[in-house]
C-alpha positions in Angstrom: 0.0 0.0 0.0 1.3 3.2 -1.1 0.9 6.0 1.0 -0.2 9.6 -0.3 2.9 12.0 -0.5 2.1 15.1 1.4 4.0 18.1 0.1 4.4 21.1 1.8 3.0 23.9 0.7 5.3 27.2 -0.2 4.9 30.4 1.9 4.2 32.5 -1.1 2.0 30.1 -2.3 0.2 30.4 0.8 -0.4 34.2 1.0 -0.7 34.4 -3.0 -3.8 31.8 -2.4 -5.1 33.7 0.0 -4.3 37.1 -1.5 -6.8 36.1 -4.6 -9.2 34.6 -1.9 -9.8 38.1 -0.6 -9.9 39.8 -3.3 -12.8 37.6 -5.2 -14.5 38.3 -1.3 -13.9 41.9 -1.7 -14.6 42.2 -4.9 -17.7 40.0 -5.2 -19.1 41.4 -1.9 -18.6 44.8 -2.9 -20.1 44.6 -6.4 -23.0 42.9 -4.9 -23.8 45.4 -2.5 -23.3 48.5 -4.4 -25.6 46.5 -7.3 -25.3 49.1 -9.9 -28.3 47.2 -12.2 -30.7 47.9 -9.5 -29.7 51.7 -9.4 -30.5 52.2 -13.1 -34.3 52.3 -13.0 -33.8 54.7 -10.5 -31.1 56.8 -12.4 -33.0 57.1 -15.3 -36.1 57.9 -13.5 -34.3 61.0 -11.8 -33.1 62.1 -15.3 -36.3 62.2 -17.9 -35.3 65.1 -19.4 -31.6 64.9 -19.7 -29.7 64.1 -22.8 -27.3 60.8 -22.8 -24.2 63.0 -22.3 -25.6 64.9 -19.1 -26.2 61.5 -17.9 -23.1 60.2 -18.3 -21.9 63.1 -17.1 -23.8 63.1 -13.7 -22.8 59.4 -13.6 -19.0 60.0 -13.8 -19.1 62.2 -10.8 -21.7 60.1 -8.8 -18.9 57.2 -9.2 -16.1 59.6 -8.8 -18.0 61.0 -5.5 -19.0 57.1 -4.3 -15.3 56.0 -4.8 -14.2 58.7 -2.4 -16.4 58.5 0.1 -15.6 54.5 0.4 -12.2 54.8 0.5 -12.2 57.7 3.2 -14.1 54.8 5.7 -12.1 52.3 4.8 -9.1 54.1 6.0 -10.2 56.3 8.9 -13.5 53.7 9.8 -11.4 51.7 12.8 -10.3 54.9 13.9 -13.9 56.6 14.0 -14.3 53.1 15.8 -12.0 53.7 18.3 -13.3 57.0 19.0 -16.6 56.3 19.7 -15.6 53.1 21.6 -17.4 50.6 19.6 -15.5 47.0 19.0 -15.3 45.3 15.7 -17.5 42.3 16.3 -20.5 44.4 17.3 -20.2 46.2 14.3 -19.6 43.3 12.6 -23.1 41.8 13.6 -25.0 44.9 13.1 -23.8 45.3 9.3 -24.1 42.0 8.7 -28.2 42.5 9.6 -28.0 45.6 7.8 -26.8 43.3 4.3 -28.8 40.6 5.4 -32.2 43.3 5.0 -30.5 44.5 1.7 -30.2 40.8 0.0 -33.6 39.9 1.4 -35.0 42.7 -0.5 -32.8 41.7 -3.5 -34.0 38.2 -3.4 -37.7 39.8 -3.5 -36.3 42.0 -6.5 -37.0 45.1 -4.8 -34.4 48.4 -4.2 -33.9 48.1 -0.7 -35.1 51.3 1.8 -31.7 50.8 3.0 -30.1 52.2 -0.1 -32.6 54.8 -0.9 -36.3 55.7 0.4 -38.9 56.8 -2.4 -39.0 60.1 -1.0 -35.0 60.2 -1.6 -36.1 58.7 -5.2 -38.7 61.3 -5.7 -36.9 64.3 -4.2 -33.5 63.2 -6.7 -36.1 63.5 -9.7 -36.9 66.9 -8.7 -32.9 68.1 -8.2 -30.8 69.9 -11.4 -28.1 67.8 -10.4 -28.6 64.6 -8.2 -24.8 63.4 -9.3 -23.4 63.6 -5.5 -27.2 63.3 -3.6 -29.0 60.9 -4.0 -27.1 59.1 -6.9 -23.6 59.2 -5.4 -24.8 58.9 -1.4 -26.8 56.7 -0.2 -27.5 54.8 -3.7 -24.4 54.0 -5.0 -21.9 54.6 -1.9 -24.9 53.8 1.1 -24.7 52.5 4.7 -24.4 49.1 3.6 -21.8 49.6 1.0 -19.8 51.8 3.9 -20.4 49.4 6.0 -19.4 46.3 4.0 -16.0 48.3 2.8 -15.2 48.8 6.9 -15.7 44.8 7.1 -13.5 44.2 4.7 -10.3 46.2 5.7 -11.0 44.7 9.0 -10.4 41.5 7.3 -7.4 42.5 5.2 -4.3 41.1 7.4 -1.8 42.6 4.8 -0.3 45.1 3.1 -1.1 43.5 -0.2 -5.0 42.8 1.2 -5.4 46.3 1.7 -4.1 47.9 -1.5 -6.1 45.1 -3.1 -9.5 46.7 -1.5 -8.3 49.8 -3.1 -7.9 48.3 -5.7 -11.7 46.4 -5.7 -13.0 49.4 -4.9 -11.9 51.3 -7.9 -12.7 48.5 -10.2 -16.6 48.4 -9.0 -17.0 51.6 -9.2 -15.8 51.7 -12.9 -18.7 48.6 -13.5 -21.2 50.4 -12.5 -20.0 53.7 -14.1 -20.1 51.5 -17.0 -23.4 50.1 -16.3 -25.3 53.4 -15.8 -23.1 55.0 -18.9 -24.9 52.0 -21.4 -28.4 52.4 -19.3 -27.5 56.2 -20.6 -27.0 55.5 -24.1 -29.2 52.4 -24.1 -31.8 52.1 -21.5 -34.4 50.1 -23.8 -31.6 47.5 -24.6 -32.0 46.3 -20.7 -34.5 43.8 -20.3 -36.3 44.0 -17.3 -36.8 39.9 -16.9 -32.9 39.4 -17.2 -32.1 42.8 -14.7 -34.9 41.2 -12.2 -33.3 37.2 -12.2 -29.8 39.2 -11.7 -31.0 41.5 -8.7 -32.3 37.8 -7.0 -29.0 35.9 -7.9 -27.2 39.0 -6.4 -29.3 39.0 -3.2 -28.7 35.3 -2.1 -25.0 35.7 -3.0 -25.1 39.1 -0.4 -27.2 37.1 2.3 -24.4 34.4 2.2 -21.7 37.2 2.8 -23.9 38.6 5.5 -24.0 35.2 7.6 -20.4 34.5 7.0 -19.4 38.1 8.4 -22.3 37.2 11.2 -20.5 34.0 11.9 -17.4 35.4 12.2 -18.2 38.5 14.6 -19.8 35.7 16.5 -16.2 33.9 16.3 -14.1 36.7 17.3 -16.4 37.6 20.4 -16.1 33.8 21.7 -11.9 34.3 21.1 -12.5 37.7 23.1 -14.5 36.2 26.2 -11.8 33.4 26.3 -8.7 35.3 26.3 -6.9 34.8 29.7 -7.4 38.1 32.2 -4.2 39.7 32.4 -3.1 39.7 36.3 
Protein backbone atom coordinates (compact mmCIF):
# COMPACT_ATOMS: atom_id res chain seq x y z
CA UNK A 1 0.00 0.00 0.00
CA UNK A 2 1.29 3.16 -1.06
CA UNK A 3 0.94 6.02 0.97
CA UNK A 4 -0.17 9.58 -0.30
CA UNK A 5 2.93 11.96 -0.50
CA UNK A 6 2.14 15.08 1.41
CA UNK A 7 4.05 18.08 0.15
CA UNK A 8 4.40 21.08 1.82
CA UNK A 9 2.97 23.93 0.69
CA UNK A 10 5.34 27.24 -0.17
CA UNK A 11 4.90 30.38 1.90
CA UNK A 12 4.21 32.50 -1.06
CA UNK A 13 2.01 30.11 -2.31
CA UNK A 14 0.24 30.37 0.76
CA UNK A 15 -0.37 34.20 0.95
CA UNK A 16 -0.70 34.41 -3.03
CA UNK A 17 -3.77 31.84 -2.38
CA UNK A 18 -5.07 33.72 0.03
CA UNK A 19 -4.33 37.12 -1.46
CA UNK A 20 -6.81 36.08 -4.58
CA UNK A 21 -9.17 34.65 -1.89
CA UNK A 22 -9.84 38.09 -0.59
CA UNK A 23 -9.86 39.77 -3.33
CA UNK A 24 -12.77 37.58 -5.16
CA UNK A 25 -14.51 38.31 -1.33
CA UNK A 26 -13.87 41.90 -1.67
CA UNK A 27 -14.63 42.24 -4.88
CA UNK A 28 -17.74 40.03 -5.23
CA UNK A 29 -19.14 41.36 -1.93
CA UNK A 30 -18.64 44.76 -2.89
CA UNK A 31 -20.08 44.62 -6.38
CA UNK A 32 -22.99 42.89 -4.90
CA UNK A 33 -23.84 45.42 -2.53
CA UNK A 34 -23.26 48.50 -4.42
CA UNK A 35 -25.61 46.55 -7.34
CA UNK A 36 -25.34 49.13 -9.90
CA UNK A 37 -28.26 47.18 -12.23
CA UNK A 38 -30.73 47.93 -9.49
CA UNK A 39 -29.68 51.71 -9.37
CA UNK A 40 -30.54 52.19 -13.10
CA UNK A 41 -34.31 52.29 -13.04
CA UNK A 42 -33.75 54.66 -10.47
CA UNK A 43 -31.06 56.81 -12.44
CA UNK A 44 -33.05 57.13 -15.32
CA UNK A 45 -36.09 57.86 -13.46
CA UNK A 46 -34.26 60.97 -11.80
CA UNK A 47 -33.13 62.14 -15.30
CA UNK A 48 -36.29 62.18 -17.91
CA UNK A 49 -35.26 65.07 -19.44
CA UNK A 50 -31.57 64.93 -19.68
CA UNK A 51 -29.66 64.13 -22.80
CA UNK A 52 -27.28 60.76 -22.79
CA UNK A 53 -24.16 63.00 -22.26
CA UNK A 54 -25.63 64.91 -19.10
CA UNK A 55 -26.18 61.49 -17.92
CA UNK A 56 -23.14 60.21 -18.34
CA UNK A 57 -21.87 63.07 -17.12
CA UNK A 58 -23.77 63.09 -13.74
CA UNK A 59 -22.83 59.41 -13.60
CA UNK A 60 -19.04 59.97 -13.76
CA UNK A 61 -19.13 62.24 -10.85
CA UNK A 62 -21.71 60.06 -8.77
CA UNK A 63 -18.87 57.24 -9.19
CA UNK A 64 -16.13 59.59 -8.81
CA UNK A 65 -18.00 61.04 -5.47
CA UNK A 66 -18.97 57.08 -4.26
CA UNK A 67 -15.29 56.03 -4.82
CA UNK A 68 -14.24 58.69 -2.38
CA UNK A 69 -16.37 58.48 0.08
CA UNK A 70 -15.55 54.48 0.43
CA UNK A 71 -12.21 54.79 0.46
CA UNK A 72 -12.25 57.66 3.15
CA UNK A 73 -14.07 54.82 5.66
CA UNK A 74 -12.07 52.26 4.78
CA UNK A 75 -9.15 54.10 5.95
CA UNK A 76 -10.24 56.29 8.87
CA UNK A 77 -13.50 53.65 9.84
CA UNK A 78 -11.44 51.73 12.80
CA UNK A 79 -10.25 54.92 13.86
CA UNK A 80 -13.93 56.60 14.02
CA UNK A 81 -14.29 53.08 15.83
CA UNK A 82 -11.96 53.70 18.28
CA UNK A 83 -13.33 57.04 18.98
CA UNK A 84 -16.59 56.33 19.68
CA UNK A 85 -15.62 53.12 21.56
CA UNK A 86 -17.40 50.59 19.56
CA UNK A 87 -15.45 46.96 19.00
CA UNK A 88 -15.31 45.34 15.68
CA UNK A 89 -17.49 42.27 16.28
CA UNK A 90 -20.48 44.44 17.29
CA UNK A 91 -20.17 46.22 14.30
CA UNK A 92 -19.62 43.32 12.56
CA UNK A 93 -23.12 41.77 13.64
CA UNK A 94 -25.02 44.94 13.08
CA UNK A 95 -23.80 45.31 9.27
CA UNK A 96 -24.14 41.98 8.69
CA UNK A 97 -28.16 42.49 9.64
CA UNK A 98 -27.99 45.60 7.76
CA UNK A 99 -26.84 43.31 4.29
CA UNK A 100 -28.82 40.59 5.37
CA UNK A 101 -32.23 43.31 4.97
CA UNK A 102 -30.54 44.49 1.74
CA UNK A 103 -30.20 40.78 -0.02
CA UNK A 104 -33.63 39.89 1.38
CA UNK A 105 -35.00 42.74 -0.52
CA UNK A 106 -32.82 41.72 -3.48
CA UNK A 107 -34.04 38.19 -3.43
CA UNK A 108 -37.71 39.76 -3.48
CA UNK A 109 -36.26 42.05 -6.51
CA UNK A 110 -37.03 45.09 -4.82
CA UNK A 111 -34.42 48.36 -4.21
CA UNK A 112 -33.91 48.10 -0.75
CA UNK A 113 -35.05 51.31 1.84
CA UNK A 114 -31.71 50.77 3.03
CA UNK A 115 -30.10 52.20 -0.10
CA UNK A 116 -32.62 54.78 -0.87
CA UNK A 117 -36.30 55.66 0.35
CA UNK A 118 -38.90 56.81 -2.40
CA UNK A 119 -39.03 60.10 -0.99
CA UNK A 120 -35.04 60.19 -1.55
CA UNK A 121 -36.12 58.67 -5.23
CA UNK A 122 -38.67 61.28 -5.73
CA UNK A 123 -36.93 64.27 -4.25
CA UNK A 124 -33.52 63.22 -6.65
CA UNK A 125 -36.06 63.54 -9.66
CA UNK A 126 -36.88 66.89 -8.74
CA UNK A 127 -32.93 68.09 -8.23
CA UNK A 128 -30.80 69.91 -11.36
CA UNK A 129 -28.06 67.76 -10.45
CA UNK A 130 -28.61 64.65 -8.22
CA UNK A 131 -24.80 63.38 -9.26
CA UNK A 132 -23.41 63.63 -5.48
CA UNK A 133 -27.18 63.33 -3.62
CA UNK A 134 -28.96 60.89 -3.99
CA UNK A 135 -27.09 59.15 -6.91
CA UNK A 136 -23.60 59.23 -5.39
CA UNK A 137 -24.77 58.93 -1.39
CA UNK A 138 -26.82 56.67 -0.19
CA UNK A 139 -27.54 54.77 -3.70
CA UNK A 140 -24.36 54.03 -4.98
CA UNK A 141 -21.87 54.63 -1.86
CA UNK A 142 -24.89 53.82 1.10
CA UNK A 143 -24.71 52.53 4.66
CA UNK A 144 -24.40 49.06 3.64
CA UNK A 145 -21.84 49.57 1.03
CA UNK A 146 -19.85 51.78 3.86
CA UNK A 147 -20.42 49.38 6.04
CA UNK A 148 -19.36 46.28 4.01
CA UNK A 149 -16.00 48.32 2.80
CA UNK A 150 -15.15 48.76 6.93
CA UNK A 151 -15.65 44.78 7.08
CA UNK A 152 -13.51 44.15 4.69
CA UNK A 153 -10.28 46.24 5.72
CA UNK A 154 -11.01 44.69 8.96
CA UNK A 155 -10.42 41.54 7.32
CA UNK A 156 -7.38 42.54 5.21
CA UNK A 157 -4.34 41.10 7.41
CA UNK A 158 -1.79 42.60 4.84
CA UNK A 159 -0.27 45.12 3.11
CA UNK A 160 -1.11 43.47 -0.22
CA UNK A 161 -4.97 42.83 1.18
CA UNK A 162 -5.37 46.30 1.73
CA UNK A 163 -4.13 47.88 -1.53
CA UNK A 164 -6.11 45.15 -3.12
CA UNK A 165 -9.46 46.66 -1.55
CA UNK A 166 -8.31 49.76 -3.11
CA UNK A 167 -7.85 48.28 -5.73
CA UNK A 168 -11.68 46.39 -5.65
CA UNK A 169 -12.97 49.44 -4.87
CA UNK A 170 -11.88 51.35 -7.92
CA UNK A 171 -12.65 48.49 -10.21
CA UNK A 172 -16.62 48.42 -8.97
CA UNK A 173 -16.99 51.62 -9.19
CA UNK A 174 -15.82 51.70 -12.86
CA UNK A 175 -18.71 48.59 -13.52
CA UNK A 176 -21.20 50.45 -12.51
CA UNK A 177 -20.03 53.71 -14.08
CA UNK A 178 -20.10 51.51 -17.04
CA UNK A 179 -23.38 50.13 -16.35
CA UNK A 180 -25.29 53.44 -15.77
CA UNK A 181 -23.11 55.04 -18.88
CA UNK A 182 -24.93 52.01 -21.40
CA UNK A 183 -28.37 52.41 -19.35
CA UNK A 184 -27.53 56.24 -20.57
CA UNK A 185 -26.99 55.51 -24.10
CA UNK A 186 -29.15 52.40 -24.13
CA UNK A 187 -31.85 52.14 -21.51
CA UNK A 188 -34.38 50.10 -23.77
CA UNK A 189 -31.58 47.46 -24.55
CA UNK A 190 -32.03 46.30 -20.65
CA UNK A 191 -34.51 43.75 -20.33
CA UNK A 192 -36.30 43.99 -17.26
CA UNK A 193 -36.79 39.86 -16.92
CA UNK A 194 -32.85 39.35 -17.24
CA UNK A 195 -32.07 42.82 -14.68
CA UNK A 196 -34.92 41.23 -12.17
CA UNK A 197 -33.27 37.24 -12.21
CA UNK A 198 -29.77 39.19 -11.72
CA UNK A 199 -31.04 41.49 -8.67
CA UNK A 200 -32.29 37.81 -6.98
CA UNK A 201 -28.98 35.87 -7.93
CA UNK A 202 -27.16 39.04 -6.40
CA UNK A 203 -29.33 38.98 -3.21
CA UNK A 204 -28.72 35.28 -2.15
CA UNK A 205 -25.02 35.73 -2.98
CA UNK A 206 -25.11 39.06 -0.45
CA UNK A 207 -27.18 37.06 2.31
CA UNK A 208 -24.44 34.36 2.18
CA UNK A 209 -21.66 37.23 2.82
CA UNK A 210 -23.94 38.65 5.54
CA UNK A 211 -24.01 35.19 7.64
CA UNK A 212 -20.45 34.51 6.95
CA UNK A 213 -19.36 38.12 8.42
CA UNK A 214 -22.29 37.18 11.19
CA UNK A 215 -20.53 34.02 11.93
CA UNK A 216 -17.42 35.43 12.24
CA UNK A 217 -18.17 38.49 14.55
CA UNK A 218 -19.79 35.74 16.53
CA UNK A 219 -16.18 33.88 16.28
CA UNK A 220 -14.10 36.72 17.31
CA UNK A 221 -16.44 37.60 20.36
CA UNK A 222 -16.10 33.84 21.71
CA UNK A 223 -11.90 34.27 21.11
CA UNK A 224 -12.50 37.69 23.07
CA UNK A 225 -14.45 36.23 26.18
CA UNK A 226 -11.84 33.37 26.28
CA UNK A 227 -8.74 35.28 26.30
CA UNK A 228 -6.95 34.83 29.70
CA UNK A 229 -7.41 38.10 32.22
CA UNK A 230 -4.22 39.71 32.36
CA UNK A 231 -3.05 39.70 36.29
Amino acid sequence: MVLPIDFPRHPRLTRSISLIEYILLAAGSLFVIVDPLATVPAFLAMTPNDTAEQRIRTARLACIVATGVMLAFSLAGQMIFKVMGITMPAFQIAASILLLIVALDMVRAQRSRVQETDAETKAGSEKTDIAVTPLAIPMLAGPGAISTTILLQNEAKTIAQRVALYVCIGLVMLVSYLVLRLSARGARWLSPIVMSISIRIMGLLLAAVAIQFMLNAIKAFRLELLAPIPI
